[in-house]
Legacy VTK file of the C-alpha trace (Angstrom):
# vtk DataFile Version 3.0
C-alpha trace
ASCII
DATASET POLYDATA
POINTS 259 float
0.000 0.000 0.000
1.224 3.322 -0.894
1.580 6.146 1.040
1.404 10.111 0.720
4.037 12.643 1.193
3.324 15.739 2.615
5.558 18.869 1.991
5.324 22.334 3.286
6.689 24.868 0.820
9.121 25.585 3.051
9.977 22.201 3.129
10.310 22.157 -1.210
11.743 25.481 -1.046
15.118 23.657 1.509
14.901 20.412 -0.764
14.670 22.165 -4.009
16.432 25.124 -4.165
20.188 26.587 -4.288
21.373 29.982 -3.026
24.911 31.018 -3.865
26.629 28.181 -4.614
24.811 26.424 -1.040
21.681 24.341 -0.657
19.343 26.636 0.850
18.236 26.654 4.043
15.716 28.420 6.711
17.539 27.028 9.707
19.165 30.362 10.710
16.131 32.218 9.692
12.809 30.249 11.403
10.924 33.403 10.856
10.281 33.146 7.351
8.463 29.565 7.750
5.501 30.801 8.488
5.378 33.336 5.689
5.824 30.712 3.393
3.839 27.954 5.095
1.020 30.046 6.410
-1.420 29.954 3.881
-2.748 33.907 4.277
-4.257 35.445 1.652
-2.882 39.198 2.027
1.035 38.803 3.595
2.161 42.508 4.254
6.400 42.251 4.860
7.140 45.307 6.782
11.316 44.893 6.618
14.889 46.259 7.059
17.467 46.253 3.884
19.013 43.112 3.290
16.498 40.513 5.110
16.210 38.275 2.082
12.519 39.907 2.046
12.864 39.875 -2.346
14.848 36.235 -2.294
11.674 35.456 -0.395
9.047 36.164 -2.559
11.708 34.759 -5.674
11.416 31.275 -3.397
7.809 31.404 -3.284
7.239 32.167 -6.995
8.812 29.198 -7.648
7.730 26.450 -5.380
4.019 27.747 -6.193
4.574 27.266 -9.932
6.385 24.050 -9.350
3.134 22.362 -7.300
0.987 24.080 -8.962
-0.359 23.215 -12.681
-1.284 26.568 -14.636
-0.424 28.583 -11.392
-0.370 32.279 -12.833
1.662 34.846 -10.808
2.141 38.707 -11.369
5.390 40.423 -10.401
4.787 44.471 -9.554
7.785 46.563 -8.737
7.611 50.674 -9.065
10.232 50.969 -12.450
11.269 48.585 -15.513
14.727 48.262 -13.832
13.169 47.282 -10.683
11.480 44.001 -12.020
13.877 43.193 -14.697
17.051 43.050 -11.449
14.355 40.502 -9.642
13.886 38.391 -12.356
17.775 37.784 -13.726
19.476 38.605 -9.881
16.426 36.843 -8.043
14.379 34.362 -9.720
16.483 33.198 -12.537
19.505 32.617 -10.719
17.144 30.301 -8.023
15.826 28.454 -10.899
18.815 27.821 -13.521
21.257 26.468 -10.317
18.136 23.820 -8.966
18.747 21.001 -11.056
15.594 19.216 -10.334
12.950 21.780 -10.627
15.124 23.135 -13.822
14.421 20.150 -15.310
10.823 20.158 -14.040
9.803 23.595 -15.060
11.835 24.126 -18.186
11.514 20.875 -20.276
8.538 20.584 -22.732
6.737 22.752 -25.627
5.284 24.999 -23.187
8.533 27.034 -22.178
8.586 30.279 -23.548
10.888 33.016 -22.131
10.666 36.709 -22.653
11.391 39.692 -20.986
8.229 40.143 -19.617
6.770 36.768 -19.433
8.125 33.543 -18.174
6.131 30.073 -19.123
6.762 26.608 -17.186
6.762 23.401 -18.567
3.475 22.332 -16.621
1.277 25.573 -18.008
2.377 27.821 -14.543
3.586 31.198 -16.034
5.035 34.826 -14.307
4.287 38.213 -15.704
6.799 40.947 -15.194
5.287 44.196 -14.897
6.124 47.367 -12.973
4.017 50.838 -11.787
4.353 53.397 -9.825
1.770 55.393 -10.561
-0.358 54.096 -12.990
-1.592 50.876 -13.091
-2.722 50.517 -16.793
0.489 48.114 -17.694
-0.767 45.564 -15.313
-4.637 45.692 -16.685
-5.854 42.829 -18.136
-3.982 40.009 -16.820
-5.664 36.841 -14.701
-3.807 35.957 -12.145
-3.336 33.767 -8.667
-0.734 35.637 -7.138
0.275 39.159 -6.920
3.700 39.842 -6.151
4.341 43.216 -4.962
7.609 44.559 -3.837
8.820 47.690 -2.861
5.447 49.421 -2.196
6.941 52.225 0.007
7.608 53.592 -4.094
4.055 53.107 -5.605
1.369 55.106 -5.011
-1.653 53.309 -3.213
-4.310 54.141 -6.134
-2.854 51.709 -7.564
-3.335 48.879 -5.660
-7.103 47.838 -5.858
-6.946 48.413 -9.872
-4.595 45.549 -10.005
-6.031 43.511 -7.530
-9.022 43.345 -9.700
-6.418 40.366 -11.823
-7.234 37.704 -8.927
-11.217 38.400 -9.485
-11.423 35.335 -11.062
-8.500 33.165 -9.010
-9.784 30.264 -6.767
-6.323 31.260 -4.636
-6.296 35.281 -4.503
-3.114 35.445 -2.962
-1.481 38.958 -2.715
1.899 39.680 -0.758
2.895 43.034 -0.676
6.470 43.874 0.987
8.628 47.118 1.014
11.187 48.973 3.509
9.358 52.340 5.201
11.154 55.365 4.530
9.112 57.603 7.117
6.272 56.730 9.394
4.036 58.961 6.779
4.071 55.528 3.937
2.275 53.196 2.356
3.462 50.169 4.616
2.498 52.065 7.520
-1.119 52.798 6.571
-1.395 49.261 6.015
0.490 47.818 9.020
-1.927 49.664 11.138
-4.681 46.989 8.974
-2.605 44.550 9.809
-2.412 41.695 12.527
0.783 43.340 13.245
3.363 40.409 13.777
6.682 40.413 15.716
8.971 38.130 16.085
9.504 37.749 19.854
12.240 36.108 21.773
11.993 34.521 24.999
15.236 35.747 27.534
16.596 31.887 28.305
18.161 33.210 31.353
14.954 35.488 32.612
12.400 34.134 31.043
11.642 37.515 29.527
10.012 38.423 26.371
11.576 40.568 24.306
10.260 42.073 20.897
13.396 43.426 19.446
14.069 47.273 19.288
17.221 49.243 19.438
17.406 48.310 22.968
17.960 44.957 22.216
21.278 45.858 20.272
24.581 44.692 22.345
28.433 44.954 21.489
28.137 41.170 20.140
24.510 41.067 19.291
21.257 40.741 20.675
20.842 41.158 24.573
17.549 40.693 26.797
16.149 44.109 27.699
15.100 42.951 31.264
19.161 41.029 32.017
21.155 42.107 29.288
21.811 38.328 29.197
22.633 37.113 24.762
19.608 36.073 23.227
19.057 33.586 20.591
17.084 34.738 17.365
16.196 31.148 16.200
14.133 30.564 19.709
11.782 33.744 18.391
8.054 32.841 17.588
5.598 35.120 15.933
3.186 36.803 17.893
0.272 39.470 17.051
0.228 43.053 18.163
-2.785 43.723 17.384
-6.191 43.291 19.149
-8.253 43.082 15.812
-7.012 40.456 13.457
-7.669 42.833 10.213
-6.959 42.672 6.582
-3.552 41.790 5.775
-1.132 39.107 8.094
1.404 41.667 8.735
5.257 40.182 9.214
8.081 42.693 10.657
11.330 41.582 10.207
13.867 43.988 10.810
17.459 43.552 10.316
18.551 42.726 13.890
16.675 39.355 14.018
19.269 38.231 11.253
21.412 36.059 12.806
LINES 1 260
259 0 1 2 3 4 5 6 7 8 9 10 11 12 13 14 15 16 17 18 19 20 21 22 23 24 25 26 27 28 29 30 31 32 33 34 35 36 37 38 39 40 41 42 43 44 45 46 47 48 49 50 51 52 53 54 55 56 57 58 59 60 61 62 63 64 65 66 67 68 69 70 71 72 73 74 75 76 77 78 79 80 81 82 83 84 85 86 87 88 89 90 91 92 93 94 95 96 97 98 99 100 101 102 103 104 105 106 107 108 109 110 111 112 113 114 115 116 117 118 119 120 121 122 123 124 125 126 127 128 129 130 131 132 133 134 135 136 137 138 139 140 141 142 143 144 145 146 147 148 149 150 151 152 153 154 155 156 157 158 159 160 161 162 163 164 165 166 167 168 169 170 171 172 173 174 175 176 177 178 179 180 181 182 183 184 185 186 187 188 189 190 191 192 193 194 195 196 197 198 199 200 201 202 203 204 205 206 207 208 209 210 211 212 213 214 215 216 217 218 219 220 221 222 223 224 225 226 227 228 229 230 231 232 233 234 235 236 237 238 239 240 241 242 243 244 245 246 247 248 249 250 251 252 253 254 255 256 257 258
């Protein structure tokens, strides 16, 4: 009798996938698990430079249009440069160094490759587009996902326009994730919508909990707020600040819970 496999994506994304050379993994970095395990329709990613908050979504893309069958996903940045440096620095360098899902994705009549479109082997296609402003050059498109990064550069008029591509989706997923450059943004009108996620750590010495700040910074890394005791980033789990779960399942992951 034979039985059934279950995977999480994170679990494809650490079996499949290669990242600089390196078979990735989320050991060092438990707090993206849930983001890609979750399941939430609207993921907000409220992050610091240099989090792996693009290499993310890039991981995601592709696990999705591996399981997936005719999975359509939409890529938004705010300029042409933008989306063009996540698909060849991002997404492309993911997918041409993992053998197996290279071979899955990219062998069959149904590949097609352009600079704005990208087809898979097993019907799942990405669309490259980019606005900042205007959303006409992402009218008329169906898709599944929408992939938006860097929204702390697009304006927000834009955003329900383009959501109107996953009318017709049975999965509707949107992520949206950008860096605030003032408390007067985008991310910031929407974190207040959101369920407002931190990653906490527990004080293995106290027993305190501490949701990292500035205060948390030591000469060697992260300290406990209440003992000044070194605290472990990988023992973190994610808990809500808000009292109202709301729209979007809000993630902030700033760059001092990098190990």
């Amino acid at each position: 009798m034979s039985s059934v496999l279950e995977f999480t994506k994170s679990d494809l994304v650490e079996e499949l996938l290669i990242l600089d050379g390196k078979k990735f993994s989320l050991d060092n970095y438990p707090f993206f698990r849930e983001i890609y395990n979750g399941g939430h329709q609207n993921i907000l990613l409220k992050t610091g430079r240099q989090v792996s908050k693009s290499t993310t979504i890039a991981n995601l893309i592709l696990v999705e249009s591996s399981m997936i069958p005719y999975f359509k996903t939409m890529f938004i940045a705010p300029t042409e440069s933008q989306s063009l440096y996540f698909y060849y620095a991002r997404l492309k360098q993911s997918l041409m160094t993992a053998d197996s899902m290279r071979k899955h994705l990219l062998s069959g009549p149904k590949v097609k490759n352009s600079v704005s479109v990208k087809h898979f082997a097993n019907g799942a296609h990405i669309v490259f587009r980019y606005a900042t402003d205007n959303p006409d050059r992402a009218r008329g498109f169906t898709a599944d996902r929408l992939c938006y990064d860097e929204i702390q550069d697009m304006h927000e008029s834009i955003f329900p326009v383009i959501n109107e591509c996953t009318t017709m989706s049975e999965y509707g997923y949107k992520i949206y994730a950008g860096t605030p450059k003032s408390v007067e943004n985008i991310i910031e009108v929407y974190w207040q919508d959101s369920s407002q996620n931190e990653w906490v750590i527990k004080c293995s010495h106290c027993n305190h909990y501490n949701v990292p700040s500035v205060d948390n910074i030591g000469t060697t890394g992260l300290i406990c707020k209440k003992c000044g005791q070194s605290l472990n980033t990988r023992n973190g789990q994610w808990m809500s600040m808000s009292n109202n779960h709301k729209y979007f399942e809000g993630f902030h992951i700033p760059q001092i819970i990098l190990p």
